[in-house]
C-alpha positions as CSV (number, residue, x, y, z in Angstrom):
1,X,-5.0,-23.5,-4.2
2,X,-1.9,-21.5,-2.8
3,X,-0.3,-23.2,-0.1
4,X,2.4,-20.3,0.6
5,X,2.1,-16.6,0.7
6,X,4.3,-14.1,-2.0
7,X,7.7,-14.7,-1.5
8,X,7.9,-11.3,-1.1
9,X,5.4,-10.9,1.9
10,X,7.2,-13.4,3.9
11,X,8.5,-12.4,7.6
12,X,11.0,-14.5,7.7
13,X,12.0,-18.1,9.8
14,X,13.5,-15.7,12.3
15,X,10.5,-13.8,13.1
16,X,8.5,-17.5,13.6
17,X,11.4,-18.6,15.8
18,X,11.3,-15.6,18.2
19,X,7.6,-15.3,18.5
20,X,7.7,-19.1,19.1
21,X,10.1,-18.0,22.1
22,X,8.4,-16.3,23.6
23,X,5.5,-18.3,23.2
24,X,7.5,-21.2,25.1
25,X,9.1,-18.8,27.8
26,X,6.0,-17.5,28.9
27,X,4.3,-21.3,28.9
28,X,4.3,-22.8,32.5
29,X,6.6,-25.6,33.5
30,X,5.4,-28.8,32.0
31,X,3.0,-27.7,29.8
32,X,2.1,-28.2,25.9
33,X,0.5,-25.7,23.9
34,X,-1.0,-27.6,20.3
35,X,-1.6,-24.7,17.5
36,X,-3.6,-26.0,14.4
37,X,-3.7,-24.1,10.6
38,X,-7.3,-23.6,9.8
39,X,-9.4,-26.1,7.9
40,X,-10.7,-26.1,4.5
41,X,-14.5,-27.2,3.6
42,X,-14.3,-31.1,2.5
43,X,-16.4,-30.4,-0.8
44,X,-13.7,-30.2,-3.5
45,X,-16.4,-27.2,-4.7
46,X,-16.8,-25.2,-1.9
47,X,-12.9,-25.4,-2.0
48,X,-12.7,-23.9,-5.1
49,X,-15.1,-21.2,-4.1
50,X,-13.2,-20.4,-1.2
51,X,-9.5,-20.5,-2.7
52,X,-8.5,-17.8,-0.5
53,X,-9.6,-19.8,2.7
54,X,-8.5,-17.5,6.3
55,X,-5.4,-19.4,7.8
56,X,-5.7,-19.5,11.5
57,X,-3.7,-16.3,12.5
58,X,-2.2,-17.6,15.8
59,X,-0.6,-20.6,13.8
60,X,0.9,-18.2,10.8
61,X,2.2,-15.9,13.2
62,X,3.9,-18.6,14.8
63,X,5.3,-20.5,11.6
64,X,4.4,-18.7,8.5
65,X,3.1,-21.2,6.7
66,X,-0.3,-20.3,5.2
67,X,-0.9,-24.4,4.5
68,X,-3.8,-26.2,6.1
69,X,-4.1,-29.6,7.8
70,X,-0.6,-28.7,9.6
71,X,-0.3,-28.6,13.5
72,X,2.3,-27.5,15.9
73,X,3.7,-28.5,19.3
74,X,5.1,-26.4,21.6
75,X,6.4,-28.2,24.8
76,X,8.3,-27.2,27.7
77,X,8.9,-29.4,30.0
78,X,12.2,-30.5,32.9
79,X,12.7,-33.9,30.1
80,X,13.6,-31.2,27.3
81,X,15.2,-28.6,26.1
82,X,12.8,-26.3,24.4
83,X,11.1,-29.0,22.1
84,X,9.1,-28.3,18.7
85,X,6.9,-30.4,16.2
86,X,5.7,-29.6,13.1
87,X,3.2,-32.0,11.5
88,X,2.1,-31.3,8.2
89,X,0.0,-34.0,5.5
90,X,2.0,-36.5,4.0
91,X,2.7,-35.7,0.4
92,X,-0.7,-37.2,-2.1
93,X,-0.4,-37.5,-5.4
94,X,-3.9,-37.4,-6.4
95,X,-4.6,-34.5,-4.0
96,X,-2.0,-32.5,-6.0
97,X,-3.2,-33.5,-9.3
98,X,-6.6,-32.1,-8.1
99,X,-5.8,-29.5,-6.1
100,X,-2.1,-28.4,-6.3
101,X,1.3,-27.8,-4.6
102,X,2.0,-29.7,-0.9
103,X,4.4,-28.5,1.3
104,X,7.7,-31.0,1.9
105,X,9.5,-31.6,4.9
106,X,12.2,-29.2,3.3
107,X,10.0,-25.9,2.3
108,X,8.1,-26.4,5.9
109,X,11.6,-26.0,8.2
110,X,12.5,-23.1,5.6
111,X,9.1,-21.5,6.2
112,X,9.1,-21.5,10.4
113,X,12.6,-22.9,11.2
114,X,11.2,-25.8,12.8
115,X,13.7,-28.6,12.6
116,X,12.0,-31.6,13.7
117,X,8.8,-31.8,10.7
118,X,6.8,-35.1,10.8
119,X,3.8,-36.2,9.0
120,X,0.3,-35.7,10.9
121,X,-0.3,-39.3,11.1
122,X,2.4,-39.3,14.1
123,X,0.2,-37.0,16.1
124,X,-1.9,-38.8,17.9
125,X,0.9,-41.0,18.9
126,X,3.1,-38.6,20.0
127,X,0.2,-36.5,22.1
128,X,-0.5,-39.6,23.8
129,X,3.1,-39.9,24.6
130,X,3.8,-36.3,26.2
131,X,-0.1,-35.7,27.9
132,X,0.4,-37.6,31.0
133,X,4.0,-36.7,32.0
134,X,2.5,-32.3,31.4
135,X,-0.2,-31.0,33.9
136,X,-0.8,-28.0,31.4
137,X,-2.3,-28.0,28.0
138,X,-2.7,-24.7,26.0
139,X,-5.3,-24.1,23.5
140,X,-5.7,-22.4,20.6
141,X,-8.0,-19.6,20.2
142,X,-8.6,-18.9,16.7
143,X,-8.7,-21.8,14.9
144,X,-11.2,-22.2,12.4
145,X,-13.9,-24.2,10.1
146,X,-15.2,-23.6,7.0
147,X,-17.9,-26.6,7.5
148,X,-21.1,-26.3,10.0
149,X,-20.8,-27.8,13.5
150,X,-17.3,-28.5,15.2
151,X,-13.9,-28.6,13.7
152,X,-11.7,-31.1,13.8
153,X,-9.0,-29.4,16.3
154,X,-12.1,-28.4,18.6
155,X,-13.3,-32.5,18.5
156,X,-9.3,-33.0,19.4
157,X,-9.6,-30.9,22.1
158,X,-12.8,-32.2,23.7
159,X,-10.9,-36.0,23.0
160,X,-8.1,-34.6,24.8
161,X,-10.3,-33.2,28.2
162,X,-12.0,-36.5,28.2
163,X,-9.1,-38.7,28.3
164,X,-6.4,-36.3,30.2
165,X,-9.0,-34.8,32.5
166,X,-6.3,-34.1,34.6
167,X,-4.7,-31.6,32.8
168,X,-5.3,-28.0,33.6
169,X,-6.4,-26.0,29.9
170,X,-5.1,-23.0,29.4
171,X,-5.7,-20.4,26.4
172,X,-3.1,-19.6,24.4
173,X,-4.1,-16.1,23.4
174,X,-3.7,-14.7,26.9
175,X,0.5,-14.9,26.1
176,X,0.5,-14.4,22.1
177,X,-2.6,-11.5,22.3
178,X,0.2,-9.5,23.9
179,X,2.7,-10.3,21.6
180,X,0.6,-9.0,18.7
181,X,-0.2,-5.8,20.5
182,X,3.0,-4.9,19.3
183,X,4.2,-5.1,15.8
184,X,7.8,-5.6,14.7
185,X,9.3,-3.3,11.7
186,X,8.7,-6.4,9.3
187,X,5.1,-6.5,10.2
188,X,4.2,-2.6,9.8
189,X,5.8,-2.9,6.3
190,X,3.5,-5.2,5.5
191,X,0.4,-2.9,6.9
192,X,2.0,-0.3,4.9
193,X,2.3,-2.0,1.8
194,X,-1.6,-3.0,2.1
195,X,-2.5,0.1,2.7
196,X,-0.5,1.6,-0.3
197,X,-2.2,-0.3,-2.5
198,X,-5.7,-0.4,-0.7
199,X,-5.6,3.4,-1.7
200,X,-5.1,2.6,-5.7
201,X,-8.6,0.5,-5.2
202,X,-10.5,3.5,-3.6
203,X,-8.8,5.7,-5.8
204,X,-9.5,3.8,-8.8
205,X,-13.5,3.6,-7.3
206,X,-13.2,7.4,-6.9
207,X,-12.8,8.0,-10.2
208,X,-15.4,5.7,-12.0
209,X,-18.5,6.4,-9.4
210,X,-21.6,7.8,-11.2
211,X,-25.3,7.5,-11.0
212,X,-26.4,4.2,-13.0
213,X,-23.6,2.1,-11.9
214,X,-24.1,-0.8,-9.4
215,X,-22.3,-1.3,-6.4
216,X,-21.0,-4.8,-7.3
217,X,-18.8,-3.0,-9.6
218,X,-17.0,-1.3,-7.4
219,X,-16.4,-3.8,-5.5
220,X,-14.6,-5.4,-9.1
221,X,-12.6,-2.2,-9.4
222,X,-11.2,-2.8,-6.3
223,X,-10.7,-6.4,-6.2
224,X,-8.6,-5.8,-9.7
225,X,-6.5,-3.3,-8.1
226,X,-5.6,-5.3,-5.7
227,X,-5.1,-8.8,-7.5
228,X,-3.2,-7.0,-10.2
229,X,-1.1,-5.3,-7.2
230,X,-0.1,-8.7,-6.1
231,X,-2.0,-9.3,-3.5
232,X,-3.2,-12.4,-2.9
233,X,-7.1,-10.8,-2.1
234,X,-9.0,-9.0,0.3
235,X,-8.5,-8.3,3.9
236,X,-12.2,-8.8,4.3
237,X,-15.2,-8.6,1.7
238,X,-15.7,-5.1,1.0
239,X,-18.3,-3.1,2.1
240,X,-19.9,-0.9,-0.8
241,X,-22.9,0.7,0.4
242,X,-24.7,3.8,-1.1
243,X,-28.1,5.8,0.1
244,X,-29.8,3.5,2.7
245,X,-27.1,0.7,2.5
246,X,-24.5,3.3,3.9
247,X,-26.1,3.1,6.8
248,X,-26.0,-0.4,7.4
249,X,-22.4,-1.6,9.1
250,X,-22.0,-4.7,7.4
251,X,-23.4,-4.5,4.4
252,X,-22.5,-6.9,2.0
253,X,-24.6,-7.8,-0.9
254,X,-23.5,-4.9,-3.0
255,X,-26.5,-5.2,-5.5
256,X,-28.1,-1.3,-5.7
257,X,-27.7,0.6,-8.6
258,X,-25.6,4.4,-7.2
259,X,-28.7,6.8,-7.0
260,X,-27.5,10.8,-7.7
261,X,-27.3,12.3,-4.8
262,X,-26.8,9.3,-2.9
263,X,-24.0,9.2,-0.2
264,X,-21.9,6.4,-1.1
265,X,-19.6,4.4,1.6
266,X,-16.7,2.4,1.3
267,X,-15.0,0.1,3.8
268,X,-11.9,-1.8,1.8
269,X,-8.7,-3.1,3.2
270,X,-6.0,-4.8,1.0
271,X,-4.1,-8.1,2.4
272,X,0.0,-8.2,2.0
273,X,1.7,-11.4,3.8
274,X,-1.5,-11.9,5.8
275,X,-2.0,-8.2,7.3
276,X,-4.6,-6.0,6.9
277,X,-5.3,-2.3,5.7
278,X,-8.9,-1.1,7.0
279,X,-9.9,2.1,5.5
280,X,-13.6,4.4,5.3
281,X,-14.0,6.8,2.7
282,X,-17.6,8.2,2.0
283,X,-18.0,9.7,-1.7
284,X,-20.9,11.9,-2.9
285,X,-22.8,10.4,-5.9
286,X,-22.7,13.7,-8.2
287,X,-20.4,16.5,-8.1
288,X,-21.2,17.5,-4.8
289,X,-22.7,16.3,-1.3
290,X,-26.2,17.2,-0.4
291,X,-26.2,19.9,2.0
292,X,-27.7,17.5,4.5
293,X,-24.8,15.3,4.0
294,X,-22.0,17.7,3.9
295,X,-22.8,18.9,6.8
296,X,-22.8,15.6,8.6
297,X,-19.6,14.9,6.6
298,X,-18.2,17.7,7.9
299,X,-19.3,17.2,11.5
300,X,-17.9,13.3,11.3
301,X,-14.3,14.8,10.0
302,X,-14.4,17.0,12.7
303,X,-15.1,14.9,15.3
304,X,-11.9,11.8,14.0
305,X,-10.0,15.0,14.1
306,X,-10.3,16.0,17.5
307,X,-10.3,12.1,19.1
308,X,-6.6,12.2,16.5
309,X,-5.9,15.4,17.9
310,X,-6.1,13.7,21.8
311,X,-4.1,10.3,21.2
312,X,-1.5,9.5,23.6
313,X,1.2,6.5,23.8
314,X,0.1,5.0,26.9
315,X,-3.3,5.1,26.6
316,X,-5.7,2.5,26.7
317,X,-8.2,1.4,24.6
318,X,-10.7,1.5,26.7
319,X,-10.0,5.6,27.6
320,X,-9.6,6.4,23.9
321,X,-13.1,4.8,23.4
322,X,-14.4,6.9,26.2
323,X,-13.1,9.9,25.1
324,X,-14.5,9.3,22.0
325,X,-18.2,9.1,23.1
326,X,-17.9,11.8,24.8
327,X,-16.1,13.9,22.0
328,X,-19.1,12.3,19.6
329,X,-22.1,13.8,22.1
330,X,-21.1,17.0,22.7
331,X,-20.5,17.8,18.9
332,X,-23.8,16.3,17.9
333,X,-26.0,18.4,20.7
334,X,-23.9,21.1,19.5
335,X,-25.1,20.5,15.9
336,X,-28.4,19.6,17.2
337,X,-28.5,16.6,15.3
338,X,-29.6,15.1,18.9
339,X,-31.1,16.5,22.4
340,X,-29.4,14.0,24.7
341,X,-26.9,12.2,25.2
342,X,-28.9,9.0,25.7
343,X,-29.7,9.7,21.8
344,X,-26.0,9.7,20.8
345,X,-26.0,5.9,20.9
346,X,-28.7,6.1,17.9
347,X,-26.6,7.7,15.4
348,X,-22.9,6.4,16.9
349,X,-23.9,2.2,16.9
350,X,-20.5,1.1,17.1
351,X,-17.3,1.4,18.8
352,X,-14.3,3.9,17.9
353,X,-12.2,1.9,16.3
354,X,-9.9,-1.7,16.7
355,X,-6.4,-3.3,16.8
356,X,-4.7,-4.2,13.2
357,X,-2.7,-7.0,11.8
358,X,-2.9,-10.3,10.7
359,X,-6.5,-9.6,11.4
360,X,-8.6,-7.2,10.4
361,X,-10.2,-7.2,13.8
362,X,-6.6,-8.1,16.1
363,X,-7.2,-9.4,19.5
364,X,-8.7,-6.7,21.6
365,X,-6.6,-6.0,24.8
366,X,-8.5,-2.7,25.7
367,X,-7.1,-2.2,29.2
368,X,-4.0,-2.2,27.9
369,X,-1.7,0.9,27.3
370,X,-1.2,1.3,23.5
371,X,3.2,1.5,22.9
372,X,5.5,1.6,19.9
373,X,4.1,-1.2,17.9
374,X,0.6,-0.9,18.3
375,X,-1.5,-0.1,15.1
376,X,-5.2,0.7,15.6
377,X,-8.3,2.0,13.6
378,X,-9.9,5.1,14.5
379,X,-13.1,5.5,12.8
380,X,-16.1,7.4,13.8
381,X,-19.2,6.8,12.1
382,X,-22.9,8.8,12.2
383,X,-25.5,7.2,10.6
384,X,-29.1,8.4,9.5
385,X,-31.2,5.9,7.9
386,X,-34.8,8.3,7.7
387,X,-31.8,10.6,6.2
388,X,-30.4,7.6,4.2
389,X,-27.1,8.8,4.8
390,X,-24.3,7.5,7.0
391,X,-21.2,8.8,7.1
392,X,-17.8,6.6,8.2
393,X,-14.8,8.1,7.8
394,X,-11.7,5.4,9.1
395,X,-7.7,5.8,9.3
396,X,-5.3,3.2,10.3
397,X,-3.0,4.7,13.1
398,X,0.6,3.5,14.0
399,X,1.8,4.4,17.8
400,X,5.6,5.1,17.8
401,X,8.2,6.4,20.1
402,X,7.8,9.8,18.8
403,X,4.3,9.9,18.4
404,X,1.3,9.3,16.3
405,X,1.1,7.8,13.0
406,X,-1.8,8.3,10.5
407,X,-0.9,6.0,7.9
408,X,-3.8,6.6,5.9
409,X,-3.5,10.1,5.9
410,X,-2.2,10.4,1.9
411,X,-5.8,8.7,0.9
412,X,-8.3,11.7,0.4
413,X,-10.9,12.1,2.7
């Protein structure tokens, strides 16, 4: 199992020690805020089978270390001057015979320039010791199990309510959900780099797509392209849909054999140092599109060009996804693919687009004005399924100081 990211993809302790900054500054006064990594299933199997297990993206923004079983403290308080804990597991032989490398004391203050690292068996102890002289406690918001029922930071938590009842809980992604709305240069590199190398897989998929071949294979062309790239795996399972399937959001079995004339969609994203691309393409199976389908291909191209064509810094979310539906209805009456508008939310199921980063799906703040920084997905989609064609085409778009960014634009569409 790897416990560390590329060395490559790393942002760097100084990123970690800034965000963690402004993490603190923005904490009230005697408070704590305890971030956990995500956990791992306990069945050594099920470990194996999910090697590339999702770190809890609030803790690697905030350390980058991609490790699990590690938690972090965060406590400001009138006793201390800005005071930080790492814990991590204590170093097990027979786990690394079994399941590989453990971060030491040494690699973890190197990783988040943390200085004080203990050993996770000093938690409790030292939780018990801060709780009652704090009357705020922040919680995490995306942390994570691979198991059924609760995980072990959310039973923490509920130990913690019970026996400090008098602490007021707080969520921690109402001060770092704003901090990722706006990337740093180091960050958008690594979008870019996904991204570069998210348009090798389609274009390798482009070239090998054919009546006769499954969609499961695909879904291997890409997976090589982006393993062999260096990437450590996907942003998120891909979605490799053709005929019917294209029609269907979140399809992911990837079992039908490519029919000719089949519209075939692919949603993909590459992941470099924990970001994600997020890119559509729809192919024809054949030479050519149906006319049915080109002309709903056309129409969808149309329509991401004209929301691209009215993007603004300073917009919000929210007034982008507006405009979008309304951009969406009128072209469709127009094309009298519908009568109504009330129809439009047949063919047009989901919403416009969403924030990018370290997820694929970044916290949504949609009242809040898009700046330099923010990256977002624009990607209208029409589906069809009596046609048996939808149609998704989906860019990743960077907001800077002069303008718009499509950084997807060099993938063909």
């Amino acid at each position: 199992m790897n416990m560390n990211m590329n060395r490559e993809t790393l942002l760097g302790k100084k990123f970690h020690l800034k965000k963690r900054k402004a993490l603190w500054d923005a904490m009230k006064p005697d408070s704590l805020a305890l971030i956990c990594s995500a956990e791992i299933p306990a069945d050594p199997y099920a470990r194996v089978k999910h090697r590339n297990w999702p770190q809890n993206s609030e803790f690697y923004y905030l350390t980058g270390i991609s490790q699990p079983k590690c938690s972090l403290l965060l406590i400001k308080s009138k006793s201390y001057d800005r005071l930080e804990i790492l814990f991590i597991p204590a170093i097990d032989k027979h786990f690394i015979r079994w399941e590989g490398a453990m971060l030491k004391t040494t690699d973890a203050s190197n990783l988040s320039g943390i200085e004080d690292i203990q050993y996770n068996h000093n938690l409790d102890t030292t939780l018990n010791n801060l709780l009652p002289k704090l009357t705020h406690f922040y919680i995490a918001t995306t942390a994570s199990t691979m198991d059924q029922g609760k995980s072990a930071y959310e039973l923490k938590i509920a130990d913690i309510k019970k026996y400090f009842w008098g602490l007021k809980m707080m969520k921690i992604g109402d001060i770092l959900d704003k901090l990722r709305w706006v990337k740093e240069d180091c960050e958008i590199d690594n979008i870019k780099k996904a991204i570069a190398i998210t348009a090798k897989g389609i274009k390798r998929v482009a070239k090998r797509i054919a009546a006769g071949i499954y969609e499961h294979q695909l879904v291997a062309d890409l997976t090589y392209e982006y393993l062999n790239a260096g990437c450590l795996g996907h942003a998120f399972y891909p979605i490799v849909g053709a005929g019917i399937n294209s029609t269907v959001l979140h399809y992911a079995s990837a079992a039908d054999k490519l029919v000719e004339n089949d519209v075939l969609l692919i949603d993909t994203g590459a992941e470099w140092g924990g970001y994600a691309a997020d890119v559509t393409r729809v192919f024809p199976v054949g030479k050519n599109f149906t006319n049915q389908a080109a002309d709903i291909y056309a129409l969808n191209l149309t329509i991401q060009k004209t929301i691209l064509a009215n993007l603004k810094i300073g917009q919000s979310f929210a007034k982008i996804s507006q405009l979008a539906q309304e951009i969406q209805t009128k072209l469709l009456i127009e094309n009298k693919l519908i009568k109504s508008p009330i129809e439009a939310k047949e063919c047009t199921i989901h919403n416009i687009g969403h924030p990018l980063g370290l997820d694929v799906h970044d916290p949504p703040l949609f009242d809040e004005p898009l700046v330099p920084g923010s990256v977002i997905t624009i990607e209208p989609g029409l589906y069809f399924p009596i046609k048996k064609i939808g149609v998704r085409i989906e860019d990743d778009i960077l907001f800077t100081a002069k303008g718009i960014v499509n950084l997807t634009k060099d993938i063909p569409k």
